[in-house]
C-alpha positions in Angstrom: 0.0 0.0 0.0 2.8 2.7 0.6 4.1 2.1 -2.7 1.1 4.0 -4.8 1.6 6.4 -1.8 4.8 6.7 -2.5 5.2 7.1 -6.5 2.1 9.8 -5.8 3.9 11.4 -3.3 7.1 11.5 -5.2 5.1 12.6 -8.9 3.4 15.7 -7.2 6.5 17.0 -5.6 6.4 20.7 -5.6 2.6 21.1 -6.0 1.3 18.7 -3.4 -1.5 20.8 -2.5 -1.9 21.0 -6.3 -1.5 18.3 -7.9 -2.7 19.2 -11.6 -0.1 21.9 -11.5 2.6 19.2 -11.2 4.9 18.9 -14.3 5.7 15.9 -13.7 1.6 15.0 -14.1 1.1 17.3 -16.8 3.9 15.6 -18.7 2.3 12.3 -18.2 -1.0 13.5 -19.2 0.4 14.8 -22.3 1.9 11.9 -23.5 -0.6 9.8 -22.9 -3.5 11.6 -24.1 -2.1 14.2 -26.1 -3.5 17.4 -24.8 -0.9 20.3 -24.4 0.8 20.4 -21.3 0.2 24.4 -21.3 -3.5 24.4 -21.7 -4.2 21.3 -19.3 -6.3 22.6 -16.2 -6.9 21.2 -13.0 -10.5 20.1 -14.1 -8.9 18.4 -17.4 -7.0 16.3 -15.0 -9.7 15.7 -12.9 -11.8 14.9 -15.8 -8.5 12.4 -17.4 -8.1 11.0 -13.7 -11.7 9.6 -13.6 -12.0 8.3 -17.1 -9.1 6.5 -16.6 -9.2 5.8 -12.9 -9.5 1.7 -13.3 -6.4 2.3 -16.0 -5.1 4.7 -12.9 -5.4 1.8 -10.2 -3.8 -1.1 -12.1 -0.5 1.2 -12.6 -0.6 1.9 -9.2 -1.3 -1.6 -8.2 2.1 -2.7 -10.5 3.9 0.3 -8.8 3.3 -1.8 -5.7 4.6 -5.0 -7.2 7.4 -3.8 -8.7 8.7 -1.9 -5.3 8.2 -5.6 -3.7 10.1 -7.1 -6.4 13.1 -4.6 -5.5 12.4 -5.5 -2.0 13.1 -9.1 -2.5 15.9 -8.9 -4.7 18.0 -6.1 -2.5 17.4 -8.8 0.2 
């Protein structure tokens, strides 16, 4: 669970208490969808964040296994 915590934590650094102003997020958002960075606003990536929440929760569910996975192997 701290995982998805984590990477969210780490992706919104500098504009916690804003997340949609994140470049890190606006970046992502961009490539993925396309829109321009410059014009996304904080409803667009509310809007993007619940049409692809389920897409959303299964990259944040990997995030998890793939922090385990370093886990295990750094012993």
């Amino acid at each position: 669970m701290l995982a998805p915590l984590r990477f969210l934590w780490n992706a919104t650094r500098g504009s916690r208490l804003r997340p949609w102003r994140s470049a890190y997020i606006l970046w992502r958002i961009e490539t993925y969808s396309g829109m321009h960075a410059d014009r996304i606003t904080g409803r667009d990536v509310l809007r993007f964040t619940w049409r692809e929440r389920w897409k959303l929760l299964r990259f944040l569910r990997w995030t998890a296994e793939m922090d385990q996975k370093e886990a295990r192997e750094d012993g």
